[in-house]
VEXDREN-2710 file (C-alpha; in Angstrom, 1 decimal):
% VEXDREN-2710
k/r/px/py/pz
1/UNK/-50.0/-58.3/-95.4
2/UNK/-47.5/-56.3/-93.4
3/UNK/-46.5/-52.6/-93.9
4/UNK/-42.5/-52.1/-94.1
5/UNK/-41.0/-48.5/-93.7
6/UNK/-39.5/-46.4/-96.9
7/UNK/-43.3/-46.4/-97.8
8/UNK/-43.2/-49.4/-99.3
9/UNK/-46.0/-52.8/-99.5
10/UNK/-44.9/-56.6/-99.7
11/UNK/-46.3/-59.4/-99.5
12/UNK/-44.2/-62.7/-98.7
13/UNK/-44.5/-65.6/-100.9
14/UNK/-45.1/-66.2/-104.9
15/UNK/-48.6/-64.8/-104.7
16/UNK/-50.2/-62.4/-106.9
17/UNK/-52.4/-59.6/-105.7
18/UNK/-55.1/-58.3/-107.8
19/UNK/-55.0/-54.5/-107.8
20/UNK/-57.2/-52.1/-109.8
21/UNK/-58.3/-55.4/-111.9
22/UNK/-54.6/-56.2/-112.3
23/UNK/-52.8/-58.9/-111.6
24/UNK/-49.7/-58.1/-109.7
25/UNK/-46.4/-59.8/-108.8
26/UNK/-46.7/-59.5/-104.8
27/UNK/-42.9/-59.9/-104.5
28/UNK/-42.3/-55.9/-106.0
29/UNK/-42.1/-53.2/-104.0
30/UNK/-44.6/-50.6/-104.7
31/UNK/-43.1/-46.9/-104.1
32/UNK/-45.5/-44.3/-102.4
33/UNK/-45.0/-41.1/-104.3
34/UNK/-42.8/-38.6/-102.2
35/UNK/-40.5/-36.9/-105.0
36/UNK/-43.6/-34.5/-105.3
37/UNK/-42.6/-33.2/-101.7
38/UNK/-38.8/-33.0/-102.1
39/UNK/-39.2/-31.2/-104.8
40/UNK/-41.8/-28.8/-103.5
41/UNK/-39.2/-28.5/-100.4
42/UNK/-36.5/-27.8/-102.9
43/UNK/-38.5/-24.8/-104.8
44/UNK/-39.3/-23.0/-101.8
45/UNK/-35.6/-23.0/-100.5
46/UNK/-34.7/-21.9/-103.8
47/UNK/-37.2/-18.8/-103.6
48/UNK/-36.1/-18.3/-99.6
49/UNK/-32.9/-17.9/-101.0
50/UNK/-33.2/-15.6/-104.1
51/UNK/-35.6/-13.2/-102.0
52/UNK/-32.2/-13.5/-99.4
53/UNK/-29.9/-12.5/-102.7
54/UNK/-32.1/-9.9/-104.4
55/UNK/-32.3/-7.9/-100.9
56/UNK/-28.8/-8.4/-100.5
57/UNK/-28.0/-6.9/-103.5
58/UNK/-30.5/-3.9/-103.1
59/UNK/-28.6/-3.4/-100.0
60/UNK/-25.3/-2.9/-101.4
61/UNK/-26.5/-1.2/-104.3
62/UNK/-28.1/1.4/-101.9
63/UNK/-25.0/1.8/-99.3
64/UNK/-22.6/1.6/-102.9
65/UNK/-24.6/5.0/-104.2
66/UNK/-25.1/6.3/-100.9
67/UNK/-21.1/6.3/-100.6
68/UNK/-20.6/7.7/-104.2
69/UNK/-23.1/10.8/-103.1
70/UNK/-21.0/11.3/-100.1
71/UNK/-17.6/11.1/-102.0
72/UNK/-19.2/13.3/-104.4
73/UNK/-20.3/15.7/-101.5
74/UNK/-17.1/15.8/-100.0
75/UNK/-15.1/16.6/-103.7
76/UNK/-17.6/19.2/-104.3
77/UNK/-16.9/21.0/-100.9
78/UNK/-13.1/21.2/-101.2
79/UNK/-14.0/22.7/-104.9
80/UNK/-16.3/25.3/-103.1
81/UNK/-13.1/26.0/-101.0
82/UNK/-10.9/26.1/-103.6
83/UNK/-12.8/28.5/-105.4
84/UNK/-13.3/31.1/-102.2
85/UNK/-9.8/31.1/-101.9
86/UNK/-9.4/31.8/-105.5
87/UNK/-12.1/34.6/-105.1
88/UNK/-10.0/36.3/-101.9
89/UNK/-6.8/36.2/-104.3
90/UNK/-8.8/37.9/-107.3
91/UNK/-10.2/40.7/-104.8
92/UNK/-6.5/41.2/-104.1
93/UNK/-5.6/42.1/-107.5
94/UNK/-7.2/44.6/-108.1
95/UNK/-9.7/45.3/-110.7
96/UNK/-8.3/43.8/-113.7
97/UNK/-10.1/40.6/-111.8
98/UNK/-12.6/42.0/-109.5
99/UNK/-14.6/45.0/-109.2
100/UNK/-17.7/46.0/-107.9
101/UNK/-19.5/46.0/-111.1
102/UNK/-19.0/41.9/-110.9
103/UNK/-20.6/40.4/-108.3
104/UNK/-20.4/37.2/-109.7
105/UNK/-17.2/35.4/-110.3
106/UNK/-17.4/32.0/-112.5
107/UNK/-14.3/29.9/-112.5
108/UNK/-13.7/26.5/-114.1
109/UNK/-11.2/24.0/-112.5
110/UNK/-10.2/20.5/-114.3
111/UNK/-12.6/18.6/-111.9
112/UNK/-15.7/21.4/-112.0
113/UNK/-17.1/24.6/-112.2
114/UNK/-17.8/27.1/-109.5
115/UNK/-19.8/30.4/-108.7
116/UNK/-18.5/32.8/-106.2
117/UNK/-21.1/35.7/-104.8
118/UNK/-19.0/38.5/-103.4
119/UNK/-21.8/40.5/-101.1
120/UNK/-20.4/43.4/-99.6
121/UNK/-21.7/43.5/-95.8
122/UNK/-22.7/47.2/-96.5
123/UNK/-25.7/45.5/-98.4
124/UNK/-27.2/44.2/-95.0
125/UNK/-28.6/46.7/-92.3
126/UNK/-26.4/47.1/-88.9
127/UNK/-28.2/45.2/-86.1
128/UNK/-26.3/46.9/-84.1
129/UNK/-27.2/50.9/-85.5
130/UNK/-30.5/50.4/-87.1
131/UNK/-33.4/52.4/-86.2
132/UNK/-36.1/50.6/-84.7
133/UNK/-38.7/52.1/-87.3
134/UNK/-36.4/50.7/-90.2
135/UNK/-36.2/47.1/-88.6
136/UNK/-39.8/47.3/-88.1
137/UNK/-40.2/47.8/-92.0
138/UNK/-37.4/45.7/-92.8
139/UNK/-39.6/42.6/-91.2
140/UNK/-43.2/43.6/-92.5
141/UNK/-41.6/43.4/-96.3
142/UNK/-40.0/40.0/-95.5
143/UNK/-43.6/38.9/-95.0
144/UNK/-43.4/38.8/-91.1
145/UNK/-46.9/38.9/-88.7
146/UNK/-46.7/42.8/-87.2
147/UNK/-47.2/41.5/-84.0
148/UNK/-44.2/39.5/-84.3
149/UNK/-42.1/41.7/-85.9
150/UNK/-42.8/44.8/-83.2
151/UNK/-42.0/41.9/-80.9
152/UNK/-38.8/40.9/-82.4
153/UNK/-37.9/44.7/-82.9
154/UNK/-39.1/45.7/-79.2
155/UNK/-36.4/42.4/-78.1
156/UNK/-33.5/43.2/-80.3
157/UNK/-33.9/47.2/-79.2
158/UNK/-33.6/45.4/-75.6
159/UNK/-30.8/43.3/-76.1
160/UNK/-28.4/45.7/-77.6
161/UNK/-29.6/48.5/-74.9
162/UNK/-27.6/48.6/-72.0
163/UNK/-29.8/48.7/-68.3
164/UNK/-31.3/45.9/-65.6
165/UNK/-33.3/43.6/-65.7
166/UNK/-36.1/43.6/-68.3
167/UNK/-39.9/42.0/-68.7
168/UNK/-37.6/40.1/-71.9
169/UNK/-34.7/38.8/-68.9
170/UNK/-37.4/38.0/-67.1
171/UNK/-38.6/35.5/-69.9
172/UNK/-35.4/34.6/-70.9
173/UNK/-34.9/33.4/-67.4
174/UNK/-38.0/31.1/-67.4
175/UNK/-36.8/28.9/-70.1
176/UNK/-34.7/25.9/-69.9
177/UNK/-31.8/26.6/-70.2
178/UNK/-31.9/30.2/-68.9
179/UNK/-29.9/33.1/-69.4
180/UNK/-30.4/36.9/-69.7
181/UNK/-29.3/39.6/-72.5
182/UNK/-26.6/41.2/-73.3
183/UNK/-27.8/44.6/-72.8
184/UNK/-24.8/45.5/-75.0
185/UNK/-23.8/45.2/-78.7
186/UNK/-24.7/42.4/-80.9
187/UNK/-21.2/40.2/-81.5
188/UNK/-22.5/37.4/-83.6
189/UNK/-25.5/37.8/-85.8
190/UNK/-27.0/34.2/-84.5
191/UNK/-27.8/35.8/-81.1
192/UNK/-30.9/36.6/-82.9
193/UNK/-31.6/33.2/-82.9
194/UNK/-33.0/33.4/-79.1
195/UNK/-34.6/36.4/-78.8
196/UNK/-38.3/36.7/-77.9
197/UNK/-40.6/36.4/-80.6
198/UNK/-37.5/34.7/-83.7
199/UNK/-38.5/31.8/-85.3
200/UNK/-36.1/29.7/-87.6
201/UNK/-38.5/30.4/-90.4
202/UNK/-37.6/34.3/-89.7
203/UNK/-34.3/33.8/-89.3
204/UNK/-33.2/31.2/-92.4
205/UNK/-36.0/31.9/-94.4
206/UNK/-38.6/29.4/-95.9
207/UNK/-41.0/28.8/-98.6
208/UNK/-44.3/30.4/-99.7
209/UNK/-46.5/29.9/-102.8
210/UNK/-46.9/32.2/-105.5
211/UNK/-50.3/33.5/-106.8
212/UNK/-50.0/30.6/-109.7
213/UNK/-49.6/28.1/-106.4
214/UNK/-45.7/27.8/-107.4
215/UNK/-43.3/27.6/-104.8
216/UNK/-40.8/30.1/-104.4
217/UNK/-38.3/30.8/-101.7
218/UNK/-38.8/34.0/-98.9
219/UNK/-35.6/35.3/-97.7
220/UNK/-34.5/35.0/-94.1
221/UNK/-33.5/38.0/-92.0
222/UNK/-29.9/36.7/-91.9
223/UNK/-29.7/38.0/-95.1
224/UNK/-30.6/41.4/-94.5
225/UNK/-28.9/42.2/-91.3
226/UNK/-25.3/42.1/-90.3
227/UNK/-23.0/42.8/-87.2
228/UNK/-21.0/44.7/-89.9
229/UNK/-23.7/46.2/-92.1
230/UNK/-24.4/49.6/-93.2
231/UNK/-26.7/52.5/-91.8
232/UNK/-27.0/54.8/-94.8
233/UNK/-26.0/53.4/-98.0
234/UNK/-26.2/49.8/-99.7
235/UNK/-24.7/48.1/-102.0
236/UNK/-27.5/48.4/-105.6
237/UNK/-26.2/45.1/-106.8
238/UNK/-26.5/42.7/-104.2
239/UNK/-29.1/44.1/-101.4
240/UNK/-31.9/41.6/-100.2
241/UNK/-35.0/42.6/-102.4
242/UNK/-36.6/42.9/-98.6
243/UNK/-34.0/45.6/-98.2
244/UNK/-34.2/47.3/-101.0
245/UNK/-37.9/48.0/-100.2
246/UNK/-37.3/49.1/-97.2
247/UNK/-35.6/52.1/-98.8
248/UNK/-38.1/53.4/-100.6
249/UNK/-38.3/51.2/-104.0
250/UNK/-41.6/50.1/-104.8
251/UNK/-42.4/46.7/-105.8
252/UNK/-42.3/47.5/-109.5
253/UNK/-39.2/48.9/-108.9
254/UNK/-37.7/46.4/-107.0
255/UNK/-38.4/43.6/-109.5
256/UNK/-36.9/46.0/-112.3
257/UNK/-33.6/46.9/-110.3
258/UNK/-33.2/43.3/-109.9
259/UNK/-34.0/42.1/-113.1
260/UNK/-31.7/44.6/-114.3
261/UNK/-28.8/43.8/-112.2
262/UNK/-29.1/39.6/-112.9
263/UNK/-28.8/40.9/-116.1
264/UNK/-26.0/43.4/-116.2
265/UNK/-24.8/44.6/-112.9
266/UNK/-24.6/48.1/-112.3
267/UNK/-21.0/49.7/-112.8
268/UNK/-20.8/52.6/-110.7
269/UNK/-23.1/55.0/-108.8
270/UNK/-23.8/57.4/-111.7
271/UNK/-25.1/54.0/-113.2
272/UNK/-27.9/53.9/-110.4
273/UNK/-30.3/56.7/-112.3
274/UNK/-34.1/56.8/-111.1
275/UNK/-33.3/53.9/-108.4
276/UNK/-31.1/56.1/-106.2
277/UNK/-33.7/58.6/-106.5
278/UNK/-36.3/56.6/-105.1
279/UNK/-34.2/55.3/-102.3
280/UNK/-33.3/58.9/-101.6
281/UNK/-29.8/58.3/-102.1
282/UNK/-29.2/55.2/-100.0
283/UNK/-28.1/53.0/-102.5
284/UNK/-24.2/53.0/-103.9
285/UNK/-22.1/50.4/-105.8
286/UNK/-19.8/48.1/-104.0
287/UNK/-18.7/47.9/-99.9
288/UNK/-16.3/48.5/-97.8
289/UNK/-13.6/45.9/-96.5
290/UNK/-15.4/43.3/-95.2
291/UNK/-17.7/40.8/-97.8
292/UNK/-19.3/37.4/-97.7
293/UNK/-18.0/35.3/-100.3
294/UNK/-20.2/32.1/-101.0
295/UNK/-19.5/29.3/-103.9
296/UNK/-21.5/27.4/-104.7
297/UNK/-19.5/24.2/-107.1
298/UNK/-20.4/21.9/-109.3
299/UNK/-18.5/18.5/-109.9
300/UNK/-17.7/17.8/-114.0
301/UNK/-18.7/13.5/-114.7
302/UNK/-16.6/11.9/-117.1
303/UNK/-19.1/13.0/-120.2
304/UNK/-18.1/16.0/-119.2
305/UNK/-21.8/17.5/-118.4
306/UNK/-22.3/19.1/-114.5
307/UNK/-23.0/17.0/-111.9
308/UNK/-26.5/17.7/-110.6
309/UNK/-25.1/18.2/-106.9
310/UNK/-24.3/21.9/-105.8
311/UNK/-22.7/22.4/-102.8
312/UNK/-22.4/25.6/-101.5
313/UNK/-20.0/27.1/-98.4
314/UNK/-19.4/30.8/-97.1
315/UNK/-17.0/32.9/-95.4
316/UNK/-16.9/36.4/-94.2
317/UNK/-13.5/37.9/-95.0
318/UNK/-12.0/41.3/-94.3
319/UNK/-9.6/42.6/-96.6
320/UNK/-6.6/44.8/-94.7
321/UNK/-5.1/47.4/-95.5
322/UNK/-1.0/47.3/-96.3
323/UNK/1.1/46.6/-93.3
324/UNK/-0.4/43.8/-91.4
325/UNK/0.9/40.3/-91.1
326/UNK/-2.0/39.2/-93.3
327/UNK/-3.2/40.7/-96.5
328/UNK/-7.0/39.4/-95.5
329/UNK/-8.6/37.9/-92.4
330/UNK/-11.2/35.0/-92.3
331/UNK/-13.6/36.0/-89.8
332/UNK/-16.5/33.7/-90.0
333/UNK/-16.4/30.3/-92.3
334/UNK/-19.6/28.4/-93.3
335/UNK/-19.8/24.8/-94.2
336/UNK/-22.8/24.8/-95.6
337/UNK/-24.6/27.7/-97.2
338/UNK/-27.9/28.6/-98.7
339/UNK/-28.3/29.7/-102.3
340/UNK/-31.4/30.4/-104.2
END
């Protein structure tokens, strides 16, 4: 007997074999089984290649949604845009559009829906003209450590004051990169961003938990304080509750005036009652000429519900008085914004 290749047995001659108690034809080839393997070969090739498809197509379903959010982001911003620029013209017209006594402007536009806040500077404290004792309180009610916050007072009292060189130069000179203080007047509200003792938490705000373990957001100082803000009378309908406590209010009375206000915003200062008494007169209705206006838009889908995407934008904006080249200037813009 002989073994030939292609798995395969024969045996020369007429003889017969006798196999398993058989008698065989020893001219047939006999085939070793090897289908069984092809096969075997085949299936796992087949699953190599639909794991190869399926995470192909998670892929491109991924970057194809991840696309749509960002066209989605994009549309939504220009809406924002749209709708400060709206707002600016409605301020312009006088009250028949804007007052005061509407803080809130809601607009609808054939692709979405948009909110525009109109916040008066004069609702912020002046950075600039604050009294060290009022910042001091100012920080303690938005939750701030008092050794931080005398530290954060003591370093913006510094960098608005004009002299030499200070123990706060001195550490602003040891970091990396260095610089000193202005020892003058605050120009930008984000140069509190480096001062001695600011965190970002401070600054932008953050979140805490409730007594009921719920999480709720604390304001950030930028929302109290302002190159531009006032020194003696705010704005009732759109002060920082932080603010608003710093006056005078009590916590009762703070949750009250705001409750009141969400629900029906005060109309003039007459309007203002037992809150202006407990603020001892520093509360009013409405600013002066410069505001922050931030929308916050909503795209509409095509079953004509509100997309779940907000996108919010801000800019400060100074109205002028008849006779310039411009009826309002855009002093600061904001691409994105926080809103509660």
């Amino acid at each position: 007997m002989r073994f030939l290749s292609m798995g395969t047995i024969r045996q020369p001659g007429n003889a017969n074999l006798l196999i398993g108690g058989l008698d065989v034809d020893a001219n047939r080839e006999i085939g070793v089984p090897e289908n069984g393997s092809a096969l075997l070969a085949v299936l796992w090739l087949s699953l190599a290649l639909s794991a190869i498809a399926f995470s192909l197509a998670t892929t491109v379903q991924g970057e194809t949604e991840r696309t749509s959010t960002a066209v989605d982001g994009i549309r939504s911003y220009y809406l924002a845009t749209g709708a400060i620029e709206r707002a600016i013209l409605y301020m312009q017209w006088g009250k028949e559009f804007y007052s005061a006594a509407t803080p809130v402007l809601r607009m609808s536009f054939p692709t979405g829906e948009a909110e525009v806040e109109v916040i008066p500077e004069a609702a912020k404290y002046n950075i600039n003209h604050s009294k060290p004792e009022d910042l001091l309180r100012l920080l303690a009610n938005l939750g701030t450590r008092a050794d931080q916050a005398q530290d954060v007072v003591n370093a913006i009292v510094d960098w608005r004051s004009p002299g030499d060189i200070s123990p706060f130069d001195q550490y602003y000179l040891s970091l990396v990169p260095s610089f000193r203080a202005r020892h003058a007047s605050f120009e930008e509200i984000e140069e509190l961003l480096v001062l001695k003792g600011m965190t970002t938490d401070l600054y932008y705000g953050t979140y805490d938990r409730d007594a009921g373990g719920r999480l709720f957001r604390r304001g950030g100082l930028n929302e109290c304080v302002s190159v531009y803000g006032a020194v003696d009378r705010f704005d009732a309908n759109t002060a920082h509750p932080a603010v608003l406590a710093t006056l005078g209010l009590s916590p009762q009375q703070v949750q009250a005036l705001v409750e009141r206000r969400r629900r029906q915003p005060f109309l003039n200062d007459g309007d203002l009652g037992d809150y202006s008494v407990a603020a001892a007169g520093h509360l009013r209705v409405g600013g002066n000429s410069i505001f922050t206006l931030r929308a916050t838009a909503r795209l509409r889908l095509q079953d004509g519900k509100l997309s779940d995407m907000r996108r919010s934008v801000a800019a400060m904006v100074k109205l002028m008085p008849p006779g310039y080249d411009s009826p309002y200037h855009i002093m600061r813009w904001y691409d994105n914004a926080w809103r509660d």
